[in-house]
N, C-alpha and C positions, 0 to 999 in steps of 0.2 A: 207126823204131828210136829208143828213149827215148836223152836222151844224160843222160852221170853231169856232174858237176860239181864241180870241184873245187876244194878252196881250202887255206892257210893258215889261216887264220884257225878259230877254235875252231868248232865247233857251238852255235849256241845255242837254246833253247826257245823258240815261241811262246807267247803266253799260254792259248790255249789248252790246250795243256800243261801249263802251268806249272798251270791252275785245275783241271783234272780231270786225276788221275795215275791211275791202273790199280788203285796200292793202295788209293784214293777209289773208285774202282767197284766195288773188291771188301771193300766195307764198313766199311775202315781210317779213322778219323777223321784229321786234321789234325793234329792233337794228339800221337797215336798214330805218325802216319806222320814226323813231326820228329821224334823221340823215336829210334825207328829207325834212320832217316839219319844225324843224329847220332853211335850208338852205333855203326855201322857204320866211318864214319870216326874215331871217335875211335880206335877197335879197330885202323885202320889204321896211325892215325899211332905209337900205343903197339907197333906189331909189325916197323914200318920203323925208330925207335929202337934196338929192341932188334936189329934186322936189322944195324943202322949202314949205313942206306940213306940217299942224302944226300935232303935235303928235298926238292927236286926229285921223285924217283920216290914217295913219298909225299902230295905234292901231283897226280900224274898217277893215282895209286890212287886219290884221294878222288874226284876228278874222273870218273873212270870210272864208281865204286861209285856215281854221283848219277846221272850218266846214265842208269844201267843201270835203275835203279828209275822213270824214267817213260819205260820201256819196257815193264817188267815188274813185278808186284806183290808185293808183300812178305808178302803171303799165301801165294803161293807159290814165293820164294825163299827161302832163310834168311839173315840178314844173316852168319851164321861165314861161309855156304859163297862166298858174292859177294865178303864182303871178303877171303877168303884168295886167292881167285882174281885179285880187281884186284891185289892185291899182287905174285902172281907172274908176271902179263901187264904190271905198270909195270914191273916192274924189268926187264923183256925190252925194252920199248920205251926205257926211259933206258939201255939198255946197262948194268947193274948186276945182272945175272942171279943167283938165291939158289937154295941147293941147296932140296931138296924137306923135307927131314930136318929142315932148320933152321926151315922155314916152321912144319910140322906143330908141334915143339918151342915156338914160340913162340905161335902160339894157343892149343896146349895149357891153358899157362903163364900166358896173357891169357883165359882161360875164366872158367878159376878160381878166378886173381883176382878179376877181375868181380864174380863170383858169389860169395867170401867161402866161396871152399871151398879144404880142406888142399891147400897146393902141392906135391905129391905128384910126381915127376919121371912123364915119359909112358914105361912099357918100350918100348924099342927095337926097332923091325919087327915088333910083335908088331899086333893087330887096330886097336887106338885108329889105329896110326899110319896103317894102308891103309885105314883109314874118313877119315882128315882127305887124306890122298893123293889119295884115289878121287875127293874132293868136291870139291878145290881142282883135279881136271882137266877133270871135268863145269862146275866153274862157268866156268873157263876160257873155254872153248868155247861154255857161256852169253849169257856177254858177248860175245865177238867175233860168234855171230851177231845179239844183239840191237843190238848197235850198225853191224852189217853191216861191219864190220873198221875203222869211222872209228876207229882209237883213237888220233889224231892231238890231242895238247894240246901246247896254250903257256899256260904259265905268268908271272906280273907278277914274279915276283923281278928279271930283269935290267934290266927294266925300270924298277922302282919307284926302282934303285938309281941307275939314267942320272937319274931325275926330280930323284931326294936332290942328287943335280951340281948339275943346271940351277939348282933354288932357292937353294943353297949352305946345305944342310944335312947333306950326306953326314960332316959331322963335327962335328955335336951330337954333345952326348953321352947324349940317350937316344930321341932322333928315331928313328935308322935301328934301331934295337932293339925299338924300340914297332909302326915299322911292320911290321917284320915278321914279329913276332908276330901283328899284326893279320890279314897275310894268310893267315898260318896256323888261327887262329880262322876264317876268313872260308870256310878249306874243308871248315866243318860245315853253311855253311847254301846256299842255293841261288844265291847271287852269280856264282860260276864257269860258271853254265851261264845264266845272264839276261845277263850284262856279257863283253865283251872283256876282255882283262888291260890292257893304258893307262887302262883308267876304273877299275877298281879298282885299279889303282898309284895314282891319284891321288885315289882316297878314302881309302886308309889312310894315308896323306900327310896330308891333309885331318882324319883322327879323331886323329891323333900331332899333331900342331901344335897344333891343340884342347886334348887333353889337357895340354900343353907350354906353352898358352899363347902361342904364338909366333905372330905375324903372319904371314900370306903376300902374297904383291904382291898387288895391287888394279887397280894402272894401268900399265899392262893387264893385266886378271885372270890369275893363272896358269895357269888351269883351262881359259883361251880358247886361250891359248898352247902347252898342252899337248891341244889338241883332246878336250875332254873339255866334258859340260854338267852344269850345277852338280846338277839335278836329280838328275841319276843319281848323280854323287859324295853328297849324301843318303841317296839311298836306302839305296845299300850301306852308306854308315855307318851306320844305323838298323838293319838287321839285321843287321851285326857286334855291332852295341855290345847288342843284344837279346839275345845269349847269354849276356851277365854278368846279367843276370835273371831268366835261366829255368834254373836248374841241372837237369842231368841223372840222373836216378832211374836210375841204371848197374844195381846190383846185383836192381832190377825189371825190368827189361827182359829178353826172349828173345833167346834166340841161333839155337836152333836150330829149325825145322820144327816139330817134336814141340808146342814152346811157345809157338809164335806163338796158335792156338784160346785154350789156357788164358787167356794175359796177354788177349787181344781180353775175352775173359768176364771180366775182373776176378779170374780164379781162378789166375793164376802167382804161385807165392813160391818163389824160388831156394833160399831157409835149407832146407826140407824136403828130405830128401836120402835119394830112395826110387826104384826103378826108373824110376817114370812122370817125377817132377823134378829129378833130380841131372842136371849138366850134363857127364858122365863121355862122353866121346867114344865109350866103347866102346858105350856103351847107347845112342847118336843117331846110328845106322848108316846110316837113309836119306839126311840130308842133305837135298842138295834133289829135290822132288819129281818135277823129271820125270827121264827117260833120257838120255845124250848126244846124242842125232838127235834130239829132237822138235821 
């Protein structure tokens, strides 16, 4: 009999993984599949905002939605239907549960935007609403089977903050601010699911001080003291600080099923606003593509 294993501590990717994703086998380029990810979480954090979900559940949405995608391919997920779903399975797991009405109302809302179309209110229980209903309980259940129920995160926020202590910077005045916007950026790119939260608490520590200017100990390194290895405090800085260069083409990117094919062909433009491309929820009824049980 196989035995299960359990732990604390986060999940994290082998390289292998990490170098061949599902949506790389199903012809998504690298490029394309950042792009994506990206869009997905930014879509979360912009819906937990407006949710007034504390950052916490927000950070446990992103975390999931990254997961879930080198599990499954973005060719056949739709990044709306993943992110509404992480959204309503973090706020279950942070204990901050959001009505169904409210969720729908605000992707709605974040659609639209996105896409540079009239923000037009969603009528109420009428189809739009049990098309984004339907989708956010299928993806639901998505996730939890492709993650096989791990939906177990820890987060560097309290930690980052124990670290601000130790160095005696918890009252800078733009330190603890910086970092933690850091970490917040840092849950677009693939850090949370390569690193522990102690090594990224102490890289965005490490990218705030930088920017800041401010020294850190040396003798003896902080970073030794904090059981963390410099290497990896680098890395994660390098692709945090790589999103301030690569800005995000929002209002080109797909949301849903329907427009994943077109965008892959170079053929998606959100502006034209006709049965086949408007991003109108009542018209992108499949969702994702497979059934609840498959």
């Amino acid at each position: 009999m196989s035995q299960v294993k359990l732990s604390l501590q986060n999940a994290l990717l082998t390289l292998e993984q990490l170098q061949q994703t599902p949506s790389r086998e199903d012809g998504i380029t690298e490029e394309q599949e950042d792009h994506l990810r990206q869009l997905g979480c930014h879509l979360i954090q912009h819906a937990g905002i407006l949710l007034k979900l504390p950052q916490v559940a927000m950070a446990t949405g992103q975390i999931l939605f990254q997961r879930f995608f080198y599990q499954a391919s973005l060719r056949k997920f739709a990044v709306r239907d993943i992110s509404m779903g992480s959204v309503f399975l973090a706020a279950k797991v942070e204990e901050c549960p959001i009505r169904m009405v409210d969720l729908a109302n605000v992707f709605d809302h974040l659609m639209k935007k996105f896409h540079r179309l009239p923000l037009d209110p969603m009528p109420a229980f009428q189809q739009a609403f049990y098309t984004l209903k339907d989708a956010t309980i299928v993806a639901e259940m998505q996730i939890l089977k492709k993650l096989s129920f791990n939906v177990h995160v820890q987060t560097p926020y309290a930690t980052m903050i124990n670290y601000l202590k130790v160095l005696e910077l918890i009252d800078h005045p733009v330190i603890p601010q910086l970092a933690w916007s850091y970490l917040n950026d840092g849950l677009r790119t693939s850090v949370y699911i390569c690193y522990q939260p102690p090594t990224i608490a102490c890289s965005v520590i490490w990218l705030a001080a930088r920017k800041e200017n401010v020294a850190l100990p040396t003798t003896p390194a902080w970073w030794e003291v904090l059981d963390a290895r410099l290497e990896d405090i680098e890395n994660i800085a390098g692709h945090i600080a790589s999103l301030y260069h690569r800005p995000l083409p929002i209002s080109s990117l797909p949301l849903t099923i329907e427009q994943v094919e077109p965008y892959l062909r170079g053929e998606f433009n959100s502006n034209v606003i006709n049965g086949s491309t408007a991003i109108s929820t009542a018209s992108s009824s499949k969702g994702t593509r497979v059934s609840r049980f498959s």
